[in-house]
N, C-alpha and C positions, 0 to 999 in steps of 0.2 A: 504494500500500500504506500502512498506514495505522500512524503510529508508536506508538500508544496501547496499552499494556499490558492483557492481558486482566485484569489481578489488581487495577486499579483502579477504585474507585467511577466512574462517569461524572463526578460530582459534581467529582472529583480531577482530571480530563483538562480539565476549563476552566480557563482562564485566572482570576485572582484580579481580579472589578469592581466591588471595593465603592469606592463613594463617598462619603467625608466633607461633614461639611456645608461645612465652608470651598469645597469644588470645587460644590456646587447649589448654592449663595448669590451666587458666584463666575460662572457659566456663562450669565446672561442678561447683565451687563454687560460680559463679552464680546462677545457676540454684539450688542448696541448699540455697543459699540466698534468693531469690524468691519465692521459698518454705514455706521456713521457716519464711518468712515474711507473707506469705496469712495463714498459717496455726495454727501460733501459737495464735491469738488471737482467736482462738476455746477452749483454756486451759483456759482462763480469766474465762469464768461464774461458772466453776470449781472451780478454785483453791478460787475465792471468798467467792461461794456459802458454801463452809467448812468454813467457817466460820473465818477462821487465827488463830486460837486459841492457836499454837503454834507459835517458832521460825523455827520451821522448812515447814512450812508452808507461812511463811513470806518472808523464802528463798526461796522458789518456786516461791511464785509470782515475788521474784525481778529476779530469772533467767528466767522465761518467758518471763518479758520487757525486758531485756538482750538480748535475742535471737531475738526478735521481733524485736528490734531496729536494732541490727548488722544485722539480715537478710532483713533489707528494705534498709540497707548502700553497703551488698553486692552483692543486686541482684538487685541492683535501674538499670541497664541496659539490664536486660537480655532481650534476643529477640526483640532488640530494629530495628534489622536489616532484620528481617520476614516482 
């Protein structure tokens, strides 16, 4: 049964979804953050596996924790609202 008053616009029975721009400006670097948080520690057994043997290797693995980290700070909410 259905709890929606007969004496309301349809319009009135939904939910209120408007979106400021701050939330669409906001909503794709999420969505790379979340990404790039599930993703990046796929690079770890890689960049390991080589062994590190140089510096330049060493730099790799610090910008994959890098990326890893910022993208678990910028997509710690995405889809929190599906």
């Amino acid at each position: 049964m259905s709890s929606a008053s007969p004496f309301q616009s349809p319009s009135e029975a939904l939910p209120d979804r408007s979106v400021d721009f701050r939330t669409l400006a906001f909503r794709p670097i999420q969505f790379l953050g979340f990404w790039t948080a599930v993703l990046a520690p796929l690079a770890y057994p890689t960049v390991l596996l080589s062994g590190l043997d140089g510096q330049s290797l060493l730099f790799l693995l610090a910008g994959v924790f890098l990326a890893n980290v910022l993208g678990l700070v910028l997509g710690r909410d995405y889809r929190t609202d599906a």
